[in-house]
ZAMARGU-4260 file (C-alpha; in steps of 0.2 Angstrom, whole numbers, plus 5000, padded with zeros to 4 digits):
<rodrens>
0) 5000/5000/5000 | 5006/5017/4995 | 5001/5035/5000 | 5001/5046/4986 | 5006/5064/4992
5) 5007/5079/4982 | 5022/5091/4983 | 5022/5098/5000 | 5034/5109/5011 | 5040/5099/5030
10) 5037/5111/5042 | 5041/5099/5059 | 5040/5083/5067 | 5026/5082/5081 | 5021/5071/5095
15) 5019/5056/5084 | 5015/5064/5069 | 5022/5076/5054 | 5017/5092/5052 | 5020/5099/5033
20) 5011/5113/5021 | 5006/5109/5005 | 5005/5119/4990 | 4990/5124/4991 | 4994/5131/5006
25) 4983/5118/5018 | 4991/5109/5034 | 4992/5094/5035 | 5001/5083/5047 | 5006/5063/5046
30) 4999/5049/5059 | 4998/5032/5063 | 4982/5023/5057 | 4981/5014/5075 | 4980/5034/5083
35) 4966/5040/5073 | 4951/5046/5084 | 4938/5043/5069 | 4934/5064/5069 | 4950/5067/5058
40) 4949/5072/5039 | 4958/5066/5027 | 4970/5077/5018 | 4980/5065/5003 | 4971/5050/4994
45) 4975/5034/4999 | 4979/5024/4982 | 4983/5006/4981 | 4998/5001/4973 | 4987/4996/4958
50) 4984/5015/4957 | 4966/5012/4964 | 4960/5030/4976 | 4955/5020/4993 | 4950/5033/5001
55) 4947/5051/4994 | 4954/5068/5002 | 4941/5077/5012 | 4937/5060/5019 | 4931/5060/5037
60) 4940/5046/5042 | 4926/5037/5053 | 4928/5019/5060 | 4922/5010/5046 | 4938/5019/5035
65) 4951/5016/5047 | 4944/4996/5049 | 4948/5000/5030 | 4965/5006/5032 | 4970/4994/5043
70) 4964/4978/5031 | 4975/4985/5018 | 4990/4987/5032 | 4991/5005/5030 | 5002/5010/5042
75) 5002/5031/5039 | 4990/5045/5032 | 4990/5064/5032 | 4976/5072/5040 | 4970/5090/5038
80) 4978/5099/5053 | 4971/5116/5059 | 4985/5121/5073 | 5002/5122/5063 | 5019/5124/5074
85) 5027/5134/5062 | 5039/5147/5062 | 5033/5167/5062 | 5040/5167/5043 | 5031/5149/5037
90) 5047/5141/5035 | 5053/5122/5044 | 5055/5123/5062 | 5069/5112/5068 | 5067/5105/5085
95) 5082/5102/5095 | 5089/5085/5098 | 5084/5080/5113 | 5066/5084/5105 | 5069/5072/5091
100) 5077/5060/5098 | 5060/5057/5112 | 5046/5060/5095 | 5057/5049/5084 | 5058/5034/5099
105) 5039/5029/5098 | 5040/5030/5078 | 5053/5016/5077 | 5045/5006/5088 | 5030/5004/5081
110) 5040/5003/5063 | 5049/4988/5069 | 5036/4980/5080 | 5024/4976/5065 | 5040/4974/5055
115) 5042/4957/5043 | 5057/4951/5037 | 5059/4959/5019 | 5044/4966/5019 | 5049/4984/5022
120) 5036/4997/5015 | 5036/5005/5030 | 5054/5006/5034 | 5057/5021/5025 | 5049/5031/5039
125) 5063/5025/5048 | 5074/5032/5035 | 5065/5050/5038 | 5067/5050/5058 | 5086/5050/5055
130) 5086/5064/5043 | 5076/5073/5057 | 5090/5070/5069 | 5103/5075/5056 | 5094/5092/5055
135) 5091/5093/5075 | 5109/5092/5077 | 5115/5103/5062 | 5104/5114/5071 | 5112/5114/5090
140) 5130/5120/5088 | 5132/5115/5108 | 5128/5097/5104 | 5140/5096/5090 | 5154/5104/5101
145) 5150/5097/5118 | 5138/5081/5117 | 5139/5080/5135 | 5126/5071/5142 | 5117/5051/5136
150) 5100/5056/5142 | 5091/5039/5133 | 5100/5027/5143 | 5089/5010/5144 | 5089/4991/5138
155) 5078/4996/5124 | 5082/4989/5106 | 5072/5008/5100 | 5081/5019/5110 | 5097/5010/5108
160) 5096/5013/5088 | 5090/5030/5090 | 5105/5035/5102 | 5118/5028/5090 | 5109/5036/5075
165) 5110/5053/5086 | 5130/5049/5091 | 5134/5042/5074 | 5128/5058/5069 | 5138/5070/5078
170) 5153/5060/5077 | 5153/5061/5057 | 5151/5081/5059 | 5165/5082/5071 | 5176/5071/5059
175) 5171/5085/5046 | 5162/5071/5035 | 5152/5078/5019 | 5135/5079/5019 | 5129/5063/5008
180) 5142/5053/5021 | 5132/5059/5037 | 5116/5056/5029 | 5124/5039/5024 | 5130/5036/5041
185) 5114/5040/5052 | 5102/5028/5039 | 5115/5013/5042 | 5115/5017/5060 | 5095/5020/5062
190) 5093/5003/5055 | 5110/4994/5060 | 5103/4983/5073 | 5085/4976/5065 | 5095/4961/5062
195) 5089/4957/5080 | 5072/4956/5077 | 5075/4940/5066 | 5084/4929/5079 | 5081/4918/5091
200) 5097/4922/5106 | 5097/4933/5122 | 5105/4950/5117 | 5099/4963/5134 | 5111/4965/5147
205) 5124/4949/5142 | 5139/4947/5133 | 5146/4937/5119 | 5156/4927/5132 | 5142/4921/5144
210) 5129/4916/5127 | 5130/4898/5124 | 5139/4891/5107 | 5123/4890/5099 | 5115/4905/5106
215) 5134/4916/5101 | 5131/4908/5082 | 5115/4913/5081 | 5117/4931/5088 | 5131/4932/5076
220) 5117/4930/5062 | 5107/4946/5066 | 5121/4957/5053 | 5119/4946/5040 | 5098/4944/5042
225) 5097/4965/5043 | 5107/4967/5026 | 5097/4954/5020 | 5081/4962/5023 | 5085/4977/5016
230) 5098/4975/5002 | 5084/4977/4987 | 5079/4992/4995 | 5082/5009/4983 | 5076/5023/4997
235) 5096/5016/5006 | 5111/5019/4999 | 5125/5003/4997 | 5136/5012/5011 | 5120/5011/5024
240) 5119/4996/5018 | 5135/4990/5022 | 5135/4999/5041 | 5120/4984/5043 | 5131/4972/5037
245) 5149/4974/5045 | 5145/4985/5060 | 5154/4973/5071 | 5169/4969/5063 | 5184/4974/5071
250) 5202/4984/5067 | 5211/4971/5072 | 5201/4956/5062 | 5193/4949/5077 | 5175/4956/5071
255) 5161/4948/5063 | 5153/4941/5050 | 5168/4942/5040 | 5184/4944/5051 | 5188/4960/5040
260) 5201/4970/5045 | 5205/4987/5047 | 5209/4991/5029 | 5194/4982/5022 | 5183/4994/5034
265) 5177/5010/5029 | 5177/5026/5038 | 5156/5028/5039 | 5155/5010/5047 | 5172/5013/5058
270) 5160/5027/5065 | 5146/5018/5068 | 5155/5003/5074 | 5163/5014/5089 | 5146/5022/5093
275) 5136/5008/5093 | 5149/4998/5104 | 5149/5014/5117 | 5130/5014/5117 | 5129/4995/5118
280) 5139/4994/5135 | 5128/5007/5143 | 5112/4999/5139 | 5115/4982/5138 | 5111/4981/5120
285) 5122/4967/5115 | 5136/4968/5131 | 5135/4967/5149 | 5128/4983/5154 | 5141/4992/5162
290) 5140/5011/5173 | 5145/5027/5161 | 5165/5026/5170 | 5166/5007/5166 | 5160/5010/5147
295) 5174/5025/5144 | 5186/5016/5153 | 5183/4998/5142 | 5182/5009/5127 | 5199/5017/5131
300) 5208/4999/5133 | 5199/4991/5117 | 5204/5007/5107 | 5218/5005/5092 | 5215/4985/5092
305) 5199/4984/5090 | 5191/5002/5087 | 5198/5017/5077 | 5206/5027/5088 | 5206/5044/5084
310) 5185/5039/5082 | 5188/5033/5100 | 5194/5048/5108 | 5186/5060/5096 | 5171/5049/5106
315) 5176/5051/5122 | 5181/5071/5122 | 5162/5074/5120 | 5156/5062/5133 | 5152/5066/5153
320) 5159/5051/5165 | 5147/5059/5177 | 5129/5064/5172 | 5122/5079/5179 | 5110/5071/5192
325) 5121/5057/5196 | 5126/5055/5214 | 5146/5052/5217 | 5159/5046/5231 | 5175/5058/5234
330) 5190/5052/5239 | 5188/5059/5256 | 5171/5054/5260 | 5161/5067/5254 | 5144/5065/5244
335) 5143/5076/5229 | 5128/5078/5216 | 5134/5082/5199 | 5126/5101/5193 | 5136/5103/5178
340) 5151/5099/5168 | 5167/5105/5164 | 5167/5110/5147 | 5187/5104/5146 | 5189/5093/5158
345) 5174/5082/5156 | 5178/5068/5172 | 5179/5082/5183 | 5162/5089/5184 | 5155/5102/5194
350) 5146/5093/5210 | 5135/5100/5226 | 5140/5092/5243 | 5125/5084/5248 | 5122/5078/5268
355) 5125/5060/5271 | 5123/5053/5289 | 5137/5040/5288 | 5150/5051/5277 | 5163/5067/5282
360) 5150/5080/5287 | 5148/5092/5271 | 5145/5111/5272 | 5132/5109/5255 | 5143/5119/5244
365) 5146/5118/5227 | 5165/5112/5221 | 5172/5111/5204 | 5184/5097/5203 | 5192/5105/5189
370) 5200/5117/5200 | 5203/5106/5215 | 5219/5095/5216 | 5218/5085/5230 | 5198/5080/5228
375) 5195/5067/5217 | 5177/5053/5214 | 5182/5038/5222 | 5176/5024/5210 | 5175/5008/5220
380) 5166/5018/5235 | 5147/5015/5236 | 5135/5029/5245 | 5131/5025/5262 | 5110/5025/5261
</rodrens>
């Protein structure tokens, strides 16, 4: 089934939904079929693939359309929308990244719930939410310069593809990558892990070394069943294609499916490779999970062998060991709240001493560790409750 839409303007992504102008100069904005309320009118045609009109525009999209929809597996429509978040001059209104990326989240759930293998009409929505979150963060100089904070930490295979098509992102404008590259790099990456829809092995919050021999084989599989569900696709360029495909192979040849090494490994799947493994260790896609310090640390000692280094610490630069919020341990006892970062220094962070019955007495100020020598976080001390 295929919507039909007439040339039209994108204004912005809402909750859910995309808000755009058409020529004519009527709003319209795109949902899911299962989200319709049965009030809504239709704004673009529905036509079947056999260029048959389903529905017709001005429809009101009552029950008995949307059972229609539905029957012919139509995941999308554009409805009239009255209440436009435009900008004071009509153009597209970018949100910022953090925006996106909690918008996009639910969109690629419920892509890739009612996903099939090979059976990807509807993957190409996917393909737009990472071109939104290209814009968001061509748009947010500070994230490009300072991605401090992982705000979407969790053991959700969604949020874990949408945080590496978001890092992928940034890393491949930092390394100064040209614009069809970074297109290139967040499509791959959106997509990189819907191999593991298709197999049948643990993946959250394990690693490689505790899966049984068949369950490691058939983990192993999930880069070869993604490529091989989408390499007749024409809306994904080859290089996208190839991020599916060889995400996990190594510098050192140690990777898989192929055992390439780091001459046979291109720069946009290097990029992805490094941000996937970061993201993977925090949320236990794929890895043990492991706390923000353990991930920097194991991303530091894997880098050269088995990561492109210069990736790596381009990586690391940008990313905060401590998150503001996070509750920390010094080495004298004291219990600090991060409040903020150092923009230069990013495990030093700037913390409130919080009280603590069982710790050194505190006076509650604020201390930057950036300026203060002897006081350090004490990583193997736990907070007293």
């Amino acid at each position: 089934m295929n919507v039909v839409c007439y040339r039209y303007n994108l204004l912005c992504v809402g909750n859910l939904s995309l808000t755009v102008v058409m020529e004519s100069g009527i709003v319209m904005k795109e949902v899911f079929v299962d989200d319709l309320k049965g009030t809504e009118i239709l704004a673009v045609p529905v036509i079947t693939e056999s260029n048959v009109v389903l529905i017709q525009s001005d429809t009101i999209l009552k029950q008995e359309y949307i059972d229609k929809l539905k029957e012919h597996n139509q995941l999308l429509v554009y409805v009239k929308d009255d209440i436009a978040n435009t900008t004071a001059d009509g153009t597209r209104h970018i949100f910022n990244i953090d925006e996106t990326i909690n918008r996009t989240q639910e969109i690629v759930g419920k892509v890739l719930d009612r996903h099939i293998y090979k059976r990807n009409s509807d993957l190409s929505i996917i393909g737009e939410a990472a071109e939104e979150i290209i814009d968001s963060v061509i748009s947010d100089p500070d994230v490009i310069n300072s991605m401090t904070e992982i705000r979407n930490i969790s053991t959700d295979l969604y949020t874990h593809c949408i945080n590496v098509c978001s890092l992928s992102t940034v890393m491949a404008l930092k390394l100064k990558m040209t614009k069809k590259q970074v297109k290139n790099i967040a499509m791959g990456a959106i997509l990189h892990d819907i191999g593991l829809k298709y197999i049948q092995a643990p993946y959250i919050d394990v690693s490689e070394d505790e899966l049984s021999p068949k369950d490691e084989l058939e983990y192993k599989k999930h880069t070869i069943y993604g490529y091989s569900s989408i390499q007749d696709e024409n809306w994904i360029s080859d290089i996208s294609k190839e991020i599916i495909l060889l995400h996990h192979e190594n510098i050192d040849g140690t990777g898989f499916p192929f055992q390439h090494n780091g001459s046979k490994i291109k720069m946009e799947i290097r990029i992805v490779s490094v941000c996937d493994e970061f993201d993977s260790l925090i949320s236990g896609i794929g890895n043990k999970q492991l706390k923000m310090y353990q991930a920097i640390e194991y991303m530091k000692v894997h880098a050269e062998r088995e990561y492109d280094g210069a990736i790596v610490k381009k990586l690391l630069e940008s990313v905060a060991v401590y998150p503001v919020g996070m509750q920390v341990l010094t080495n004298e006892n004291e219990v600090g709240e991060v409040i903020r970062q150092n923009k230069d220094v990013a495990d030093r962070p700037v913390m409130k001493m919080v009280p603590c019955v069982l710790c050194r007495p505190s006076p509650g100020r604020n201390l930057s560790l950036s300026s203060t020598g002897h006081l350090a976080i004490d990583l193997r001390g736990d907070i007293p409750s």
